[in-house]
C-alpha positions as CSV (number, residue, x, y, z in Angstrom):
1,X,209.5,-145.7,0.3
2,X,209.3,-149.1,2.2
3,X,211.3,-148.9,5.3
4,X,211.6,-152.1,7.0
5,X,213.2,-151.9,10.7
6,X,215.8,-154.5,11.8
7,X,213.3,-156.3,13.6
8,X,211.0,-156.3,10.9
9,X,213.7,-157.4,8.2
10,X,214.3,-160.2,10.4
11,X,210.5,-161.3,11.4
12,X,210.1,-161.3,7.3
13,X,208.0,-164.5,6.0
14,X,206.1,-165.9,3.1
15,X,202.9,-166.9,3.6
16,X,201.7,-167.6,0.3
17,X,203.0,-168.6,-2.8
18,X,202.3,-169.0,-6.5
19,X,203.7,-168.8,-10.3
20,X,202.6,-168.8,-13.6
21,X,203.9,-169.5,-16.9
22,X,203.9,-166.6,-19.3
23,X,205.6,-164.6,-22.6
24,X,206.5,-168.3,-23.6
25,X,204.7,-167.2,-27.0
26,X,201.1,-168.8,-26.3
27,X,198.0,-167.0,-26.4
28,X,197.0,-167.6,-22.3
29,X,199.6,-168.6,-19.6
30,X,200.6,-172.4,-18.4
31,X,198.7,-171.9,-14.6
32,X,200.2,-173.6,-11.7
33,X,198.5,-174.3,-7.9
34,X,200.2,-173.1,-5.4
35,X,203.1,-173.7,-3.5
36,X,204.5,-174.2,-0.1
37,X,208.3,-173.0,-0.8
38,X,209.7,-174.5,2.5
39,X,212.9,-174.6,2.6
40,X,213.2,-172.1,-0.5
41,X,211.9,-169.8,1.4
42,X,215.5,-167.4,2.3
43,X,216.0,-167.6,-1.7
44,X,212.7,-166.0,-2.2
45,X,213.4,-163.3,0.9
46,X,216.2,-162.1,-0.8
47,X,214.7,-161.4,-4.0
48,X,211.6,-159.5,-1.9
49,X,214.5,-157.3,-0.3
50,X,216.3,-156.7,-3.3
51,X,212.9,-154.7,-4.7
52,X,213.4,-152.4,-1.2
53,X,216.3,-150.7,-3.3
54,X,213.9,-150.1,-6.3
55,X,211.8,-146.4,-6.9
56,X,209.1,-145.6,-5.1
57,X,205.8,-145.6,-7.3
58,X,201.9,-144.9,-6.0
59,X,198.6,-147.0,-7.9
60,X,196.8,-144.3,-10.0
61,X,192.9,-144.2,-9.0
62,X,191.2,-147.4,-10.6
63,X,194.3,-149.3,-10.7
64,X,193.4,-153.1,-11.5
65,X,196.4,-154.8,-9.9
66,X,196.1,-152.7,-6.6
67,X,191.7,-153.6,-6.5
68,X,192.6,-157.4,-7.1
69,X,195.1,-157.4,-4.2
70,X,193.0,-155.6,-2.0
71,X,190.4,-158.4,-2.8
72,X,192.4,-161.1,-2.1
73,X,193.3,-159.6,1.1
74,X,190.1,-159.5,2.4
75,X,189.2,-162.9,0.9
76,X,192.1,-165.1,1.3
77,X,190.3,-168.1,-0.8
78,X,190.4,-165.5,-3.7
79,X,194.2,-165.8,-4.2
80,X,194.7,-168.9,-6.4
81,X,192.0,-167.8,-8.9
82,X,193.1,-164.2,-9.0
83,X,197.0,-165.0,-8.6
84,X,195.9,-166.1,-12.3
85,X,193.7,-163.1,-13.4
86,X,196.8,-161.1,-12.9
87,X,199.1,-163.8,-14.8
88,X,196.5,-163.3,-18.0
89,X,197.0,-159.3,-17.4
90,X,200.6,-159.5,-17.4
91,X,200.7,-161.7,-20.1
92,X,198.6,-160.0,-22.3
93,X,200.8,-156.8,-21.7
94,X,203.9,-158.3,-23.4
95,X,202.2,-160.7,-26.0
96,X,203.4,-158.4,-28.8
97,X,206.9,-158.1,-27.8
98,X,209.4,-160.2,-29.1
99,X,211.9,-158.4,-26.9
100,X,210.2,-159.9,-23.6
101,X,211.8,-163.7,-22.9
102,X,209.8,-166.5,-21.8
103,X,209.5,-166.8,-17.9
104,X,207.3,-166.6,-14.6
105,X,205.0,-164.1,-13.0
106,X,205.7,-165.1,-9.1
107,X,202.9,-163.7,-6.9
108,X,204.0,-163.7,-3.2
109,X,201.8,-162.9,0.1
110,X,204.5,-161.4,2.2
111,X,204.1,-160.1,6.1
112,X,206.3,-158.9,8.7
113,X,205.5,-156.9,12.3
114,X,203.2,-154.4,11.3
115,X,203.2,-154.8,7.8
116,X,201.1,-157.2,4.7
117,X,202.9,-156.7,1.5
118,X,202.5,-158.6,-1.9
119,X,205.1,-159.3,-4.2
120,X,204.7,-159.8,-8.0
121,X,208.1,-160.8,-9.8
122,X,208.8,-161.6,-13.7
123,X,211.3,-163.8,-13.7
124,X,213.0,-164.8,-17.0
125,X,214.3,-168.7,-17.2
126,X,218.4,-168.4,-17.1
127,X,219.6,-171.5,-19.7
128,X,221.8,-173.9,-17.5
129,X,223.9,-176.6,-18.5
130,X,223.7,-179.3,-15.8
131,X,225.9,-183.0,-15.6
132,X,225.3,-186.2,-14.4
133,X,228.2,-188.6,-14.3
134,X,228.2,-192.4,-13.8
135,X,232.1,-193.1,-13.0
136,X,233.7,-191.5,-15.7
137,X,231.1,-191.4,-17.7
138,X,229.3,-187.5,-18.2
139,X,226.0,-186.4,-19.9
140,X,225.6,-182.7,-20.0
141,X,221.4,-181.7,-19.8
142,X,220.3,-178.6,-20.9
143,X,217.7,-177.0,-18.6
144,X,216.2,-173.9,-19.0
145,X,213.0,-173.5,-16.4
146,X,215.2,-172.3,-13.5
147,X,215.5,-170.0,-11.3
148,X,218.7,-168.3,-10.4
149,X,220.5,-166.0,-7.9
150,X,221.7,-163.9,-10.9
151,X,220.1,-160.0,-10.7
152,X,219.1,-159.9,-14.2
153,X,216.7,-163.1,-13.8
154,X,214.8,-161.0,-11.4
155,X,214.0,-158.8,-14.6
156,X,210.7,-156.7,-12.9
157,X,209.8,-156.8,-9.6
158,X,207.3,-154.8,-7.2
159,X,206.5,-154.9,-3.4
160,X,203.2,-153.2,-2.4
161,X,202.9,-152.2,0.8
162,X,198.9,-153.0,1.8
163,X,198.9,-151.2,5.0
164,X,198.5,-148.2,3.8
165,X,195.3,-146.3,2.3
166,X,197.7,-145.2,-0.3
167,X,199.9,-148.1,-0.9
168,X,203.6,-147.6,-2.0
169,X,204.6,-149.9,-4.9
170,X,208.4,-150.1,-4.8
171,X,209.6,-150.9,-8.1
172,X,212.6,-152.4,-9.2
173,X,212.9,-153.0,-14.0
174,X,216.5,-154.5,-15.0
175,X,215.7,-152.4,-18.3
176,X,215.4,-149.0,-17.0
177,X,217.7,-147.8,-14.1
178,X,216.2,-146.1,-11.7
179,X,212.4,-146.2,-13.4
180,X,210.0,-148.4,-15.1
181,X,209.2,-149.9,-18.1
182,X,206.3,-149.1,-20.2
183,X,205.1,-152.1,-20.2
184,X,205.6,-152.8,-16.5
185,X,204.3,-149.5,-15.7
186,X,201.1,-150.3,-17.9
187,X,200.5,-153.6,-15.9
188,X,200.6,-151.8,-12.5
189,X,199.2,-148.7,-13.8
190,X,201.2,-146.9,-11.1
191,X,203.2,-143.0,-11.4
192,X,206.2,-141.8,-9.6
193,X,205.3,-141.0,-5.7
194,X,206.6,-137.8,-5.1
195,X,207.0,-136.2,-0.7
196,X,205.0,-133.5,0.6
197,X,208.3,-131.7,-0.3
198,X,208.9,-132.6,-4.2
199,X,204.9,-131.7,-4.2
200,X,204.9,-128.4,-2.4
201,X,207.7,-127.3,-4.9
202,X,206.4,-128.3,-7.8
203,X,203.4,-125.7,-7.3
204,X,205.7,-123.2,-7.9
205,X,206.7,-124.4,-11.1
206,X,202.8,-125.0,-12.1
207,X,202.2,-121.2,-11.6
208,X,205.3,-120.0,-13.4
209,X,204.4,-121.6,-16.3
210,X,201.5,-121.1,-16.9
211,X,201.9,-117.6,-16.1
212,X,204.5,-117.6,-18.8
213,X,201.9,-119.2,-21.6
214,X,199.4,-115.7,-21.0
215,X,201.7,-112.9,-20.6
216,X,199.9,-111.1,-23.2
217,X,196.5,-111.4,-21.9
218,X,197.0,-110.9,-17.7
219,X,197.8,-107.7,-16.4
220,X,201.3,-105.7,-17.3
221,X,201.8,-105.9,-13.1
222,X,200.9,-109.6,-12.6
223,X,203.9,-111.1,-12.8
224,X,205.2,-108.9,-9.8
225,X,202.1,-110.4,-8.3
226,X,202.5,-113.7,-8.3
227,X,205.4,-114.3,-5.5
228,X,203.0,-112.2,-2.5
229,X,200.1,-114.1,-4.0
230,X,201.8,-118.1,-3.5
231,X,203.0,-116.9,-0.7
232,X,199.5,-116.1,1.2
233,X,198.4,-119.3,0.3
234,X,200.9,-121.6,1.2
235,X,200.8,-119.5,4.8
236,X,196.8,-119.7,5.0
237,X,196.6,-123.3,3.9
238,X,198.1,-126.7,5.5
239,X,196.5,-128.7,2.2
240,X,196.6,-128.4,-1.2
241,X,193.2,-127.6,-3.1
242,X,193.8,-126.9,-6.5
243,X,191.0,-125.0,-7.0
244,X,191.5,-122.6,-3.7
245,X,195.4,-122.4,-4.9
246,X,194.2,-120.6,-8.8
247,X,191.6,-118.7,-7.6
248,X,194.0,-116.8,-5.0
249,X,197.0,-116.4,-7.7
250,X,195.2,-115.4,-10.4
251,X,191.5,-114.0,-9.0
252,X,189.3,-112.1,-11.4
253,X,192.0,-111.7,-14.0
254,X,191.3,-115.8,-14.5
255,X,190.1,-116.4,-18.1
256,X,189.1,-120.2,-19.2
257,X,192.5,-120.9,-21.0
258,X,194.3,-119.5,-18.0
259,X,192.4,-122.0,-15.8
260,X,192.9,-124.6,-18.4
261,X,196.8,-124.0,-18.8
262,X,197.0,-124.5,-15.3
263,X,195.1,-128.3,-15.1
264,X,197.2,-129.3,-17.8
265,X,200.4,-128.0,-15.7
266,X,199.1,-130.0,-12.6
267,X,198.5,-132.8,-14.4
268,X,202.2,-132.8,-16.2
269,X,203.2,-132.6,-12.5
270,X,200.6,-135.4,-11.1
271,X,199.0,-132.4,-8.8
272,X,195.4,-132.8,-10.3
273,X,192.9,-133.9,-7.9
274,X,195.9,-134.8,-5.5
275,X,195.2,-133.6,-2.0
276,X,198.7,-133.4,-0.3
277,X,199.9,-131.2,2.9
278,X,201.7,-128.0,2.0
279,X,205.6,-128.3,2.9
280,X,205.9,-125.1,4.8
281,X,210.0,-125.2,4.6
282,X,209.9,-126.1,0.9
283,X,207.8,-122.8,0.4
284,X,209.8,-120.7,2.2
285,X,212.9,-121.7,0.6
286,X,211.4,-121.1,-2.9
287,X,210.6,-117.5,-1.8
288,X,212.5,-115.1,-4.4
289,X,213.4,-112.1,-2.1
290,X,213.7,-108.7,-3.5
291,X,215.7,-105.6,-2.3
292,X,215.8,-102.8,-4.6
293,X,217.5,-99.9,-4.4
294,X,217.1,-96.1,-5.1
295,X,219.0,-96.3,-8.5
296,X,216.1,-97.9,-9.6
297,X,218.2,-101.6,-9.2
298,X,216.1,-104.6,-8.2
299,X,217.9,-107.9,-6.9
300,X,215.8,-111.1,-6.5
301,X,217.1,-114.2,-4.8
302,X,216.3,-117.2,-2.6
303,X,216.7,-118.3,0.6
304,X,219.4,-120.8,-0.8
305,X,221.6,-117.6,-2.2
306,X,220.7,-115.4,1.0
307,X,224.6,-116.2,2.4
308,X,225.6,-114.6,-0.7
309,X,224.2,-111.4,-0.4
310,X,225.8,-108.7,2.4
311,X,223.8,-105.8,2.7
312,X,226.0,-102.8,5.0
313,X,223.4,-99.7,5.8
314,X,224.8,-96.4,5.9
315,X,225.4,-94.6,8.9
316,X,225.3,-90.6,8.6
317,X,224.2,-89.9,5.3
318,X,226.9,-92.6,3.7
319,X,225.4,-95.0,1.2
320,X,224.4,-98.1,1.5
321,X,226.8,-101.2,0.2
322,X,225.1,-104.4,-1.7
323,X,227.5,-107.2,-2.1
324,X,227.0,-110.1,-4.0
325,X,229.6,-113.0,-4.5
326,X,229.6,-115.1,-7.0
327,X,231.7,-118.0,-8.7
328,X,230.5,-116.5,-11.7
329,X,228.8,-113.5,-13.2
330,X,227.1,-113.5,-16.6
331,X,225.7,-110.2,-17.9
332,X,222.6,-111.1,-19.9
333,X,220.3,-109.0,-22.6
């Protein structure tokens, strides 16, 4: 996420400006110089804090957009002429489409305390019927290359936070809620930035399934294995190496399709090659516990269900009581 203080919210400002014609159904886009927006500027603002309620998305290594603004911030005479490389990029993405309208790609230089962001915006043209009147006299105009305070003009937006070594790219696409387009996400060439927490989790998830794909060919006992074995390492280790993580769950019993399973389960997950710190408290509440009784009974559950469970301990020789509420049982085969 973006979080912008009060103060910082406030001490917002434009520092750059620029737009370019594209999707108007022409091989290359109509380039513009820049502009300084002057009084325009609050209209602008409040598009650029309208993306702070989009999803947070992170470049993925060799991102184009995320080297070209990283240029231009080091070389601020670099922004006109690259302000249009990324015009031709964006334009090129949606040259097939029929679907996409004609409109602007807005490239904005954008700082506050602390903080140098960029903003890129698509912003379709709104048709607008304006009159002039001389007395009683009216002509109505038709004018189409505007730009309005209506949400779905702002059809795709980002705000890249350039303070950071790992920049967050909130996202904000009219046409998916709560995501991004394919072609917006191919232009940015960003994925889905997941905490520490979502991260830490999803390990456990990696090893279950692929566990689950080789039941025939790792030990009978494994599977009984596998909590102690997750659990040493996300107690030993404060970061995440994906190799250290395989080789103490599944050791020598490791074949190549195991390993293999397994990179294809971190990818699915965006884990590969993703150095992250372990979530100690996410690990610990994905801990199955197990208590198991003489009978030959074995109860698993997690630290969420723990209030669920009462365990009373006989005193004298009288047995001991397992109780377990529930909103629902289900007996399963």
């Amino acid at each position: 996420m973006i979080e912008l203080s009060d103060l910082q919210l406030a001490s917002l400002r434009i520092t750059r400006f620029i737009f370019h014609v594209v999707h108007h159904g022409e091989p290359e886009p109509v380039f513009f110089d820049e502009l300084d927006i002057e009084e325009f500027e609050p209209f602008f603002l409040d598009r650029v804090k309208g993306i702070l309620n989009g999803t947070a998305y992170e470049f993925n290594p060799q991102a184009g957009v995320y080297t070209t603004l990283r240029e231009i911030s080091e070389d601020k005479s670099l922004f006109v002429d690259y302000s249009r490389q990324l015009a031709v990029n964006f334009h090129s993405h949606g040259l097939e489409d029929k679907r996409i309208k004609k409109g602007v790609m807005i490239l904005m230089e954008v700082k506050t305390l602390q903080k140098d962001m960029f903003a890129i915006i698509k912003y379709e043209h709104d048709q607008v019927l304006r009159y002039r009147h001389d007395g009683a006299g009216i002509v109505l105009e038709n004018v189409t290359d505007t730009f309005t305070r209506s949400p779905d003009s702002m059809q795709k937006a980002a705000l890249i936070d350039m303070t950071e070594d790992n920049p967050v790219v909130m996202v904000l696409d009219r046409n998916v809620r709560a995501g991004i387009s394919g072609f917006f996400q191919g232009f940015l060439n960003v994925r889905r930035r997941k905490s520490d927490q979502e991260k830490s989790k999803a390990l456990w998830d990696v090893i279950k399934n692929t566990t689950s794909r080789h039941l025939d060919e790792l030990p009978r006992d494994f599977s009984k294995e596998i909590q102690a074995r997750t659990e040493e390492f996300f107690e030993n280790n404060d970061k995440f190496n994906p190799d250290k993580y395989f080789d103490t769950v599944f050791g020598a019993e490791a074949s190549d399709s195991v390993r293999n399973t397994y990179k294809h389960y971190l990818q699915k997950e965006d884990l590969e090659n993703e150095p992250f710190c372990i979530d100690k408290e996410t690990a610990s509440m994905s801990k199955k516990h197990k208590i198991r009784t003489a009978e030959g009974v074995t109860i698993y559950y997690d630290q969420n269900s723990a209030s669920s469970i009462q365990i009373s301990y006989g005193q004298d020789g009288e047995k001991d009581i397992v109780v377990i509420e529930s909103k629902r049982v289900r007996e399963e085969l």
